[in-house]
C-alpha positions in Angstrom: -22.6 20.1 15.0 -20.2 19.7 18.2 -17.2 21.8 17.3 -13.5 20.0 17.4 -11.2 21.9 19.6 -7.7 22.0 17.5 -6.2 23.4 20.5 -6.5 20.4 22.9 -3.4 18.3 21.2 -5.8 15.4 20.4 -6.5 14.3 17.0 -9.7 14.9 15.2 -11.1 11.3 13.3 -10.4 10.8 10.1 -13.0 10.1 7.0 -12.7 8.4 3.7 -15.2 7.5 1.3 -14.0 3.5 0.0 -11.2 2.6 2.1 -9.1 3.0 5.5 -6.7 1.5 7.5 -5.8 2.0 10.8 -2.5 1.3 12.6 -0.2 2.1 15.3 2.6 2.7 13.0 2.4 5.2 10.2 5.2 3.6 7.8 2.6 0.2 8.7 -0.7 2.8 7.9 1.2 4.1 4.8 2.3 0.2 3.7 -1.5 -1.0 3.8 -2.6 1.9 2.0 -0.7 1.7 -0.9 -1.7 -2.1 -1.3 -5.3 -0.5 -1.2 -4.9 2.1 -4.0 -3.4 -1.0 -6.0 -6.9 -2.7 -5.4 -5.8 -5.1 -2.8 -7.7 -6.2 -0.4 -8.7 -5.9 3.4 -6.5 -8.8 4.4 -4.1 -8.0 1.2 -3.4 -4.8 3.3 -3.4 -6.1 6.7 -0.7 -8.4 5.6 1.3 -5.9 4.6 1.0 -3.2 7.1 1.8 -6.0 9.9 4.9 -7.3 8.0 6.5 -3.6 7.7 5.4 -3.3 11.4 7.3 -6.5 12.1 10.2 -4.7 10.8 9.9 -1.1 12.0 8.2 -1.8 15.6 10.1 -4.9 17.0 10.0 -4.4 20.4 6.3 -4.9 20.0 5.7 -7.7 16.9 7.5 -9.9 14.9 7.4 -12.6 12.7 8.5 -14.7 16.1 5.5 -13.8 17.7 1.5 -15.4 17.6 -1.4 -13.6 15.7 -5.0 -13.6 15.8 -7.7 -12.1 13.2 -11.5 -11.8 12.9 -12.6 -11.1 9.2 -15.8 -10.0 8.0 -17.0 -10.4 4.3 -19.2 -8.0 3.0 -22.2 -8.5 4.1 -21.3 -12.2 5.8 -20.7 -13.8 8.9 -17.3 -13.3 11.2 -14.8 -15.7 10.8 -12.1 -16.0 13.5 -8.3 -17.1 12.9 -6.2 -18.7 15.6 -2.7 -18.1 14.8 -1.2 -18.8 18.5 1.9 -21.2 18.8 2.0 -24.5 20.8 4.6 -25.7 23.7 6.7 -28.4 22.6 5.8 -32.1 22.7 8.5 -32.1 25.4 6.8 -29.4 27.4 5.4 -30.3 30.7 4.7 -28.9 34.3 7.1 -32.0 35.6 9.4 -31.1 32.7 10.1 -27.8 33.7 9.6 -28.5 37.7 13.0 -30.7 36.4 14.6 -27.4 34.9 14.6 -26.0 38.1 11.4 -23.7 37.5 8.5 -24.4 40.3 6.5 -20.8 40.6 6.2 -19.1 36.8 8.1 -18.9 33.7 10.4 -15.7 33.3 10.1 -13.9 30.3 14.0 -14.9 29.1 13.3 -18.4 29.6 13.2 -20.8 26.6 10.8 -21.9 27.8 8.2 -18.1 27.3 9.5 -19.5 23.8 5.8 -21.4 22.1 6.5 -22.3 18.4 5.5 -18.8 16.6 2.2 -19.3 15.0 2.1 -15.1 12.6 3.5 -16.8 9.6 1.4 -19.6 10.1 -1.5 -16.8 10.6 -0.1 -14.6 7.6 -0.4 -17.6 4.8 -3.1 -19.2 5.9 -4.9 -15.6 5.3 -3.2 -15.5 1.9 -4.1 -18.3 1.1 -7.7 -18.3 1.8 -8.5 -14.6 1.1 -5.8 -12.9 -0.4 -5.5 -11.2 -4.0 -1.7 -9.8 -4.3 1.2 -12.1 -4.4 3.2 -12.5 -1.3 5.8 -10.7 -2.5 4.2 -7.6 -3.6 2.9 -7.6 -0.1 6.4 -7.9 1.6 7.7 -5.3 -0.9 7.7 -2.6 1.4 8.9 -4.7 5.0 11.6 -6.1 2.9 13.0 -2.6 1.9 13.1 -1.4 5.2 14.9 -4.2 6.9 17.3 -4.7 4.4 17.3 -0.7 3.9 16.7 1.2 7.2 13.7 2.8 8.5 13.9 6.1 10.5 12.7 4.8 13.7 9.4 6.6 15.2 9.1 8.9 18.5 7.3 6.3 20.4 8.9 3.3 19.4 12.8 5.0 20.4 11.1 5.8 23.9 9.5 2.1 24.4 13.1 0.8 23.0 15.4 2.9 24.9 13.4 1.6 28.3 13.8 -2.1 27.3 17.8 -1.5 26.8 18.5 -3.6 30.2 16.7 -6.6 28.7 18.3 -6.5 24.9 21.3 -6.3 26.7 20.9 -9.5 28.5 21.2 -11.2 25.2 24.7 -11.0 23.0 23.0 -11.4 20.0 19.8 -9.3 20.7 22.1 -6.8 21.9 24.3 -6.7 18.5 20.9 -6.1 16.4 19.1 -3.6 18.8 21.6 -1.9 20.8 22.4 1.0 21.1 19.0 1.8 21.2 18.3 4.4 18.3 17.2 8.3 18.7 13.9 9.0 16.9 14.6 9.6 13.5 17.4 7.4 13.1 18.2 5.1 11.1 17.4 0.9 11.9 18.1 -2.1 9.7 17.4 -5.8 10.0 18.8 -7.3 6.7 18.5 -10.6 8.3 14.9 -10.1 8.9 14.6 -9.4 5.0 15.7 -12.9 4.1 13.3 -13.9 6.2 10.9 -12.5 4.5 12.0 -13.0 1.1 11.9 -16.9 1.6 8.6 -17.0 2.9 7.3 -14.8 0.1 9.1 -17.1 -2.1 8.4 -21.0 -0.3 5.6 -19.7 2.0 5.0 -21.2 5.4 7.6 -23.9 5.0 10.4 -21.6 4.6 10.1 -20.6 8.4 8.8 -23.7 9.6 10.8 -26.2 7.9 14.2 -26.8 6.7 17.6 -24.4 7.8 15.4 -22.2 9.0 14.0 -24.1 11.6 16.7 -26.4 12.0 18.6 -23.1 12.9 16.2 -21.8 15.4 15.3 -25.3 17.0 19.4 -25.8 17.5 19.2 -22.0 19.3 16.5 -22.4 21.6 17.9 -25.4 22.2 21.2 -24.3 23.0 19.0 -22.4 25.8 17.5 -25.0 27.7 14.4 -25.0 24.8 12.9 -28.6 24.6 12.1 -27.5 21.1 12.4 -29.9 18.2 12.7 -29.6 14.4 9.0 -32.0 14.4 7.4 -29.3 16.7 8.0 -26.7 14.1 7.3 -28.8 10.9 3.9 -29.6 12.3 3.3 -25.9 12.8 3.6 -25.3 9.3 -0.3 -25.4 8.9 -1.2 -24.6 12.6 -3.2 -21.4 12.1 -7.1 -22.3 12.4 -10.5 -21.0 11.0 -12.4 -20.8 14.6 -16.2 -19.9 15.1 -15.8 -16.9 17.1 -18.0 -16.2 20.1 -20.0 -13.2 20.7 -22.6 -10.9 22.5 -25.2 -8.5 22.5 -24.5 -5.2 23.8 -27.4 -2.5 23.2 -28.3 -3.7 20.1 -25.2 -4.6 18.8 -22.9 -7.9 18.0 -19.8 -7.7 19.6 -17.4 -10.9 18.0 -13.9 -12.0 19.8 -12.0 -14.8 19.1 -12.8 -17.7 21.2 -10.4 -19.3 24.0 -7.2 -19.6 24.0 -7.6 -15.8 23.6 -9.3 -13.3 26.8 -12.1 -11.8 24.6 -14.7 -13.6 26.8 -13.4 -11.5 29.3 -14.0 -8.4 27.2 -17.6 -10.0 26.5 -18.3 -10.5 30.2 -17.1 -7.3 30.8 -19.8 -5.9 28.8 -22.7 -7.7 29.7 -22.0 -6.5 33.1 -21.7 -3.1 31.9 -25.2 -3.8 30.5 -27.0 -3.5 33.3 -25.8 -0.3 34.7 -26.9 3.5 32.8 -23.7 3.9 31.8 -23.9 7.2 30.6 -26.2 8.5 33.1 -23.3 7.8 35.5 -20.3 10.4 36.6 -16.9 9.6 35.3 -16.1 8.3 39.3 -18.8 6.0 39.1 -18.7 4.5 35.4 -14.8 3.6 36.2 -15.8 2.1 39.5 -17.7 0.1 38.0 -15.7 -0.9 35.0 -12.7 -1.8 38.0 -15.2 -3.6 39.4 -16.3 -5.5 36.7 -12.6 -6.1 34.9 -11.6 -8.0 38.8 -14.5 -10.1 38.6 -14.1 -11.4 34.4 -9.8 -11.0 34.7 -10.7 -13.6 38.1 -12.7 -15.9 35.9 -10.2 -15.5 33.1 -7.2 -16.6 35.2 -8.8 -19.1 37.0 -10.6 -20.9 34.1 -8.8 -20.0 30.6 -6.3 -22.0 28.7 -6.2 -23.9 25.4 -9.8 -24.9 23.9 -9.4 -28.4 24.4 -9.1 -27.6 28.0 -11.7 -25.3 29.2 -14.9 -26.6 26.7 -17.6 -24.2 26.9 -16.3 -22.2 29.1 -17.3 -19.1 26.9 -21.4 -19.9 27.3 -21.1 -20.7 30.8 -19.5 -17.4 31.7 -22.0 -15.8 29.2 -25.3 -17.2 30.6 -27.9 -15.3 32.1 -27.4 -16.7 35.7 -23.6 -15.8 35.5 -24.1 -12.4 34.4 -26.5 -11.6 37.0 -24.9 -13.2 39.6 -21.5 -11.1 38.8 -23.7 -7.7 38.6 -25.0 -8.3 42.0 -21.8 -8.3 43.4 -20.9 -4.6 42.5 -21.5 -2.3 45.4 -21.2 0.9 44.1 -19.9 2.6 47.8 -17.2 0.1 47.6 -14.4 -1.7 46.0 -14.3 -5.8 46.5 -12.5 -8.3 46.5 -13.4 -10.5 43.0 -14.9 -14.2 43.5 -16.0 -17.1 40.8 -19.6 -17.1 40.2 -20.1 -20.5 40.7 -18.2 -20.9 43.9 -16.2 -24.0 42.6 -13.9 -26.1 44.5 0.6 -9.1 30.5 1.7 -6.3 27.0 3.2 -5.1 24.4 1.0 -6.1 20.7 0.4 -4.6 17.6 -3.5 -3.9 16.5 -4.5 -2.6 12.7 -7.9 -3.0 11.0 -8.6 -2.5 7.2 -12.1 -1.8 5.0 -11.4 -2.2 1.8 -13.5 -0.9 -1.3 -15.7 -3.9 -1.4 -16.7 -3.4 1.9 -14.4 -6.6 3.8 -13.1 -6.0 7.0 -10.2 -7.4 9.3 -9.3 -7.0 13.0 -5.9 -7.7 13.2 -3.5 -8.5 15.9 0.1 -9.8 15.9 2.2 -9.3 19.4 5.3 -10.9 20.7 3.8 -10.3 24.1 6.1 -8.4 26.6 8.6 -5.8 24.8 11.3 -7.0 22.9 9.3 -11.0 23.6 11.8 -13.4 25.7 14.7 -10.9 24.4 16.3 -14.0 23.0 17.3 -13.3 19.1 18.6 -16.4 17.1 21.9 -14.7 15.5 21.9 -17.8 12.4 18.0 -16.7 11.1 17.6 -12.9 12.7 14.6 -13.7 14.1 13.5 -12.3 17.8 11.4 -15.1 19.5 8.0 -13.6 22.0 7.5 -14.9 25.2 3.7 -15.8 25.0 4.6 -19.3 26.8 5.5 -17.0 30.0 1.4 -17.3 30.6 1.6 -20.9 31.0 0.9 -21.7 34.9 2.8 -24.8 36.3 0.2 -26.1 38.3 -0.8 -29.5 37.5 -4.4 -29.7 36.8 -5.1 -26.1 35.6 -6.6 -25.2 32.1 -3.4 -22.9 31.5 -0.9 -25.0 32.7 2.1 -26.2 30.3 1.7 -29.1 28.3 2.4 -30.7 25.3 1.4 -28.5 22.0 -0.9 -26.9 24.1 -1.8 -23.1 23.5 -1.5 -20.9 26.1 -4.0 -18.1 27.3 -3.5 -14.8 24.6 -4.3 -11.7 26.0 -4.0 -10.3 22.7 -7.7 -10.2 20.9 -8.9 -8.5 17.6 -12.9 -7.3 18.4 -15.7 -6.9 15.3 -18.7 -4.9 15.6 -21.7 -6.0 14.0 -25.3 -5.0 13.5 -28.1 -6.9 11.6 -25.6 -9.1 10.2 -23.1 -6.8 9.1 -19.8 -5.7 9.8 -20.3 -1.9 11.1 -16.6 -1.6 13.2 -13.4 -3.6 13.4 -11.6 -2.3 16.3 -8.6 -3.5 18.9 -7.1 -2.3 21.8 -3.4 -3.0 22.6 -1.9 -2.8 26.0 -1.0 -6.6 27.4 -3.2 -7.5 30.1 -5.6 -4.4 29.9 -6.9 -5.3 26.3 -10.0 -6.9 27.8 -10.9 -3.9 29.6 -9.8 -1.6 27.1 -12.3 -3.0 24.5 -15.4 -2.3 27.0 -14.2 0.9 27.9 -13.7 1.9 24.4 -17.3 0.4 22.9 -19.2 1.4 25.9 -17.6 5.3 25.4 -18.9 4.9 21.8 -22.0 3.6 21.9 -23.3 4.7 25.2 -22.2 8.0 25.4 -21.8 8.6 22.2 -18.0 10.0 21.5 -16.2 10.0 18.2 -14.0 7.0 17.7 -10.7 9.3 18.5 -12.6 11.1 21.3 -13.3 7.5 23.0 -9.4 6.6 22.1 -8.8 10.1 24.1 -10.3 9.4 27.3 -8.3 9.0 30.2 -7.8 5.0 30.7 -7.9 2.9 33.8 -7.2 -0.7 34.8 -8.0 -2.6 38.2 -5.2 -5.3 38.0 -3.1 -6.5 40.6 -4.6 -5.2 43.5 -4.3 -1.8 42.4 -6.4 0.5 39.8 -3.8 2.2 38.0 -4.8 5.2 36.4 -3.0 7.6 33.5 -1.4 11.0 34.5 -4.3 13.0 33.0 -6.9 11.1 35.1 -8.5 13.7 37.4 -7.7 14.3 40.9 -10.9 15.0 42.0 -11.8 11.8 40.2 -9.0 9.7 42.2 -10.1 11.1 45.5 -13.5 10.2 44.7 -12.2 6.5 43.8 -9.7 6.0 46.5 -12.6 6.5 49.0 -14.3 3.7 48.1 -11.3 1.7 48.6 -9.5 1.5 45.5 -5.7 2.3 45.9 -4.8 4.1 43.5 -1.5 4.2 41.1 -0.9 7.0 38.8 1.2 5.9 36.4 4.3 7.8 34.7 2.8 7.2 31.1 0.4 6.2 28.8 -2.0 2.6 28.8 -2.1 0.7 25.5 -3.2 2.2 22.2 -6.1 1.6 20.0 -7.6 1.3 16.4 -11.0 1.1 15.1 -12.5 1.6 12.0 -16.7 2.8 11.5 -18.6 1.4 8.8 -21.8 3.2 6.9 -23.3 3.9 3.9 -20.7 5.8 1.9 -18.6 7.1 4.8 -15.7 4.9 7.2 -14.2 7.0 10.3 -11.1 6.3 11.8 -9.6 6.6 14.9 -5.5 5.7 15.9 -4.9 6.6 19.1 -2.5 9.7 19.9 -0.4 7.8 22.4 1.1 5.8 19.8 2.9 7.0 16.1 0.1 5.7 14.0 -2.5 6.8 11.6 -5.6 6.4 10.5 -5.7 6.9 7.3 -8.2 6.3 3.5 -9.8 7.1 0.2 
């Protein structure tokens, strides 16, 4: 038996017997839990652990943010939910061009501003597969924004870094500033209205109505081409989506399909696949991942957008002649520049996952994309809009480029594990732009080397992006040296890369892993 060292400052996994969650929040961990014990279900629990999460992490989620979800019945197939936002009718690359904005959207603009799609998300799972009532779900979330919450040690030091951006806003600024001490106390009593009307009317409570008439009149008060229609016809937006998938060393791996990056994760793997991953040294196996991660995140931003407008995209980057061509191009003495195979002419997010006692499972993810979203808070409703609509290019002709009700590309992506048909590990990464990445690094230090689901969490991270490969400050010196001769330049950052949760199914045992550089826990019975 390998011995845990309870010296290191790392956690050791955690084991229960009929049910766990996972989150990166423990009042979330503790929330879901509960609705366990009461014998809710998976997505029972989900739903409540990301609505107290909405509350007590809001830099990073919100009900004004997009969500997506991959379930897993016992012993069935993996469903995938889309619960990502659409641009305006109004929205348009000449539209905006008009507005005075030619190179990208910023993050403050209205326009980062896509109709949320979590509540959407959140009651079309209740709906379909839910057991508790709405409001015994929002019990807890309700409490704490109407209440307080004692704000955790990594949410005060992620909030007290995005001050300069709350503070652009008046009414962001009157709800989140100053930014709170761990341990203090934080309410959002508007929030809890919120909340308590869509327990009570469901999706139309946010979607139609004073609600959205107030939000709509706000964003447009901006510069938002939003209209009152746009959000009405959101009300049922959130989609039941095949996922796609591949094999990885005898394993399933499901993502949710485009407008989400998990076929970057995929093709991230299946060029992993062909390498002896754990015969490698640590220098080599991230050179290779770097290597891999420019050549799918190249792909990704070149081809990805909103389904209807990059169709079978997915199996062409999947096939056999794509994969191998991609492998071929890794030299292993050097870093290169990434090309498209064929030659033709961002951050912050929460993650959970939940087994319940009947053997379901959920991968869970809701995000408001940078920190804090667009920073834009609507003082009438309370609620803090994301800024996924900042991904939007505005370049006519491109997959991701702004248009009307289209989706743009998600970076945020749930992962399942399967294995003869059956669920065996719901997992997620958070982290913006590195989640694609993150989910290879994290299955390919579990199943081909082995390591405990916390010890794989543990592991010094990495991320070619940019130009750059940006590594953690424990990474290795030797191990930089060794990378920065093969010509990767190399950025050490100040602090940690993303988070992660996952969840490991077998006969009469489920181990858990949260990662240590966020507040959460796993946690079960």
């Amino acid at each position: 038996m390998t011995r845990f060292d309870f010296l290191s400052g790392r956690r050791a996994p955690s084991y229960g017997a009929r049910a766990m969650i996972a989150t990166s929040h423990p009042l979330a961990s503790a929330a879901g839990l509960s609705v366990l014990a009461e014998g809710g279900n998976a997505v029972d629990a989900a739903i409540a652990a990301s609505a107290v999460q909405a509350v007590a992490d809001p830099l990073m989620t919100g009900i004004g943010g997009d969500c997506f979800a991959l379930y897993a019945p016992a012993g069935g197939a993996v469903r995938a939910l889309n619960g990502s936002g659409r641009a305006p009718a109004a929205a348009s690359v000449a539209a905006l061009q008009a507005a005075g904005l030619t190179d990208h959207i910023p993050q403050t603009s209205p326009h980062a501003v896509t109709v949320p799609g979590a509540i959407s998300a959140w009651c079309r799972l209740h709906a379909d597969l839910g057991s508790l009532p709405l409001s015994r779900l929002f019990r807890d979330a309700i409490g704490y924004a109407r209440g307080g919450y004692p704000v955790t040690p990594r949410v005060a030091q992620d909030w007290a870094d995005a001050a300069a951006l709350i503070g652009g806003d008046p009414h962001a600024a009157a709800v989140f500033l100053p930014a709170p001490a761990a341990g203090a106390r934080h309410a959002q009593p508007l929030l809890a209205d919120r909340l308590e009307e869509i327990a009570a009317r469901g999706p139309a409570a946010f979607y139609q109505g004073d609600t959205a008439a107030r939000m709509v009149a706000h964003l447009r008060a901006l510069g938002g081409l939003h209209t009152e229609q746009d959000f009405a016809e959101a009300t049922d937006g959130a989609e039941w989506v095949a996922p796609i998938s591949a094999r990885y060393r005898g394993f399933e791996v499901h993502e949710c399909p485009p407008n989400g990056q998990g076929v970057a994760a995929l093709l991230i793997l299946k060029i992993l696949e062909g390498f002896d991953m754990a015969a490698l040294s640590p220098a080599d196996r991230i050179h290779v991942e770097a290597e891999a991660t420019k050549l799918a995140y190249h792909h990704r931003d070149a081809l990805l957008g909103d389904p209807d407008h990059c169709p079978g995209l997915a199996e062409a980057l999947l096939s056999d002649p794509a994969i191998a061509a991609l492998r071929g191009r890794i030299d292993m003495a050097r870093a290169q520049a990434p090309v498209l195979w064929d030659e033709p002419e961002h951050k912050d997010t929460i993650y959970l996952c939940v087994v319940d006692a009947e053997g379901n499972a959920i991968s869970f993810i809701n995000s408001i994309f940078h920190g804090f979203g667009s920073g834009r808070l609507d003082p009438a409703t309370g609620v803090l809009f994301h800024s996924r609509g900042a991904s939007f290019r505005l370049i006519p002709g491109h997959p991701n480029a702004i248009g009307p009700r289209k989706r743009p590309m998600h970076t945020i992506i749930p992962g399942m594990v399967t294995q003869g048909g059956r669920a065996v590990m719901p997992f997620g990464v958070m982290g913006g732009q590195y989640q694609a990445t993150g989910h290879a690094a994290f299955l390919s230090s579990v199943i081909d080397r082995g390591l405990s689901l916390q010890a794989a969490m543990d592991e010094p991270r990495s991320f070619a992006t940019e130009g750059v490969l940006q590594v953690e400050p424990t990474m290795p010196q030797d191990i930089c040296d060794d990378l920065a001769a093969r010509g990767h330049v190399i950025k050490r950052l100040a602090g940690p890369m993303g988070g992660a949760q996952a969840i490991c199914m077998s006969d009469g045992l489920l181990e858990g892993g949260s990662d240590s550089r966020k507040d959460g826990m796993a946690i079960g019975f």
